[in-house]
N, C-alpha and C positions, 0 to 999 in steps of 0.2 A: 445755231442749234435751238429746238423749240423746246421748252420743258414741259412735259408730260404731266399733269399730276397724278399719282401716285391710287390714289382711289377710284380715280376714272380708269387707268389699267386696270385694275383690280375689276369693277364692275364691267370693262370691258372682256375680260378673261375669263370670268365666270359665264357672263353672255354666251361666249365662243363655246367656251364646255356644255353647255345644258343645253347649246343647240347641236353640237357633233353627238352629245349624250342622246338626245331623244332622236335624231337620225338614224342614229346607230341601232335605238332600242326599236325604230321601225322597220330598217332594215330587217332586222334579227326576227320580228316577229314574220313579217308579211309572208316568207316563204314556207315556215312549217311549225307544227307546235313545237312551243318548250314550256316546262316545268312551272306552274304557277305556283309566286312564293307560297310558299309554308308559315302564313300566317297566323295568330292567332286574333280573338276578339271577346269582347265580354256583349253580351248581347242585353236588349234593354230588359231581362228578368232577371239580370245577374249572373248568368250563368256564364260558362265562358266556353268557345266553341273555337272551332280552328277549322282550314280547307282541308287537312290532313283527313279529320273525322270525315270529312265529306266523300273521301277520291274512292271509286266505284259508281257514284253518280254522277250526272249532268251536271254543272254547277250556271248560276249565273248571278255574278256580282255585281252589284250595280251601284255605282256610285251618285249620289244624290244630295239633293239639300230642302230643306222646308222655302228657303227664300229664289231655289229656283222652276219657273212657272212650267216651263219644258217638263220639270224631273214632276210634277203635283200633276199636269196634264198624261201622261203618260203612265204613272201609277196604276191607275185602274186597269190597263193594259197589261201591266207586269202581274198584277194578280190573278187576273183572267190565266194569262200564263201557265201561272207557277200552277196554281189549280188544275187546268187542263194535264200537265205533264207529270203533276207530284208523285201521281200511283204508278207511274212507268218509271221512277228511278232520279229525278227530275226536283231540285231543290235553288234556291233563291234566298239571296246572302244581297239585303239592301243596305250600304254603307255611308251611314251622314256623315258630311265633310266637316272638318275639325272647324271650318267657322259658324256651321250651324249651333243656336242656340239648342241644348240638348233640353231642357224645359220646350222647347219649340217640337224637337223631334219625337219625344216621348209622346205628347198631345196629338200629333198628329199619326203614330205609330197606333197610338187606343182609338181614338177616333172615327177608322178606318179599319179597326181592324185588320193588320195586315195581317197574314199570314204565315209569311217566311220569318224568318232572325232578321232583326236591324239590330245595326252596330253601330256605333258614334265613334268616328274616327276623330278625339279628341288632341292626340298629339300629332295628324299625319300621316303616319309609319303605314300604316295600310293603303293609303293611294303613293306612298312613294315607291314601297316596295312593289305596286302596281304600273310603276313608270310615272310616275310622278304628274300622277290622274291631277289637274285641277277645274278641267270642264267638264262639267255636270249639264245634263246626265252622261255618264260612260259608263256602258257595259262591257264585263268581257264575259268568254263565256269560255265556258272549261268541261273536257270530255272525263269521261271515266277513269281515264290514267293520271289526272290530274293535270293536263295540258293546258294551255290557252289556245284557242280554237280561232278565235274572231275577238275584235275589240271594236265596240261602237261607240263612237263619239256624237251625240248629240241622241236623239232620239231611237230607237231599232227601225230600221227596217221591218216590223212583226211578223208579216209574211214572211220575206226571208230568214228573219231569225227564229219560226217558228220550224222551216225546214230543216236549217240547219240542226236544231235541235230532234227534231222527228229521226236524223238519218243519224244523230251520237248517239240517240235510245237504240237502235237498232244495231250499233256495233258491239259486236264483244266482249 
């Protein structure tokens, strides 16, 4: 008989979980909306904001970081965005990841002048509660009812995620 050790199980069982987990949680997503968590966040003026407040509008979260070149390339993209759709109902929730230096994200938030709410996801809880978001960039994006719609991992599609967006402005 071969002895196992004891921690090797252990990181092998969680392995097993987190990948039947995020299977699952794509399965679940890919065929239709569901409920996107009921977050909340303190946003960098202090204020503190939630997707709760948001649901009636388009939402699109986006998860990002100052140390990733993808999420800094694409930025200007996402503001373009938010801008073009704001007055049609259309709002933009940019979420730094808990390893980003928040001294980093702030500088880079005034800088630029963004636009939307950035939030500094400094313990986590907001990309986990997102399915346990760790590559940046990923968006998701969320209709009126407060659904998840689509989730993009790596950069948008623009064009297409501009449609998609054009045809949740136009729903109900």
């Amino acid at each position: 008989m071969v002895a196992v050790n004891p921690a090797r199980r252990r990181i092998t069982a969680v392995a097993v979980v987190a990948a039947l987990g995020a299977g699952a949680w794509a399965a679940w997503h890919a065929g239709r909306p569901v409920p996107a968590p009921a977050v909340s966040y303190t946003l960098l003026d202090g204020s503190t904001a939630g997707l709760k407040q948001l649901q009636g509008k388009v939402v699109l979260v986006n998860f990002w970081a100052t140390t990733c070149a993808i999420c800094l390339a694409e930025m200007p993209r996402m503001v373009a965005t938010h801008l073009k759709y704001q007055p049609r109902g259309f709002e933009t929730v940019a979420v730094a990841m808990r390893w980003d230096p928040p001294a980093h994200v702030i500088r880079y938030a005034q800088a630029r002048r963004l636009p939307f709410g950035v939030a500094i996801d400094t313990t986590g809880e907001i990309a986990r509660r997102f399915g346990d978001v760790e590559v940046t960039p990923t968006s998701v994006l969320i209709n009126r009812r407060g659904e998840i719609v689509k989730r993009f991992v790596g950069e948008p599609d623009f064009p297409r995620l501009h449609e998609l967006v054009e045809k949740l402005l136009a729903e109900a």
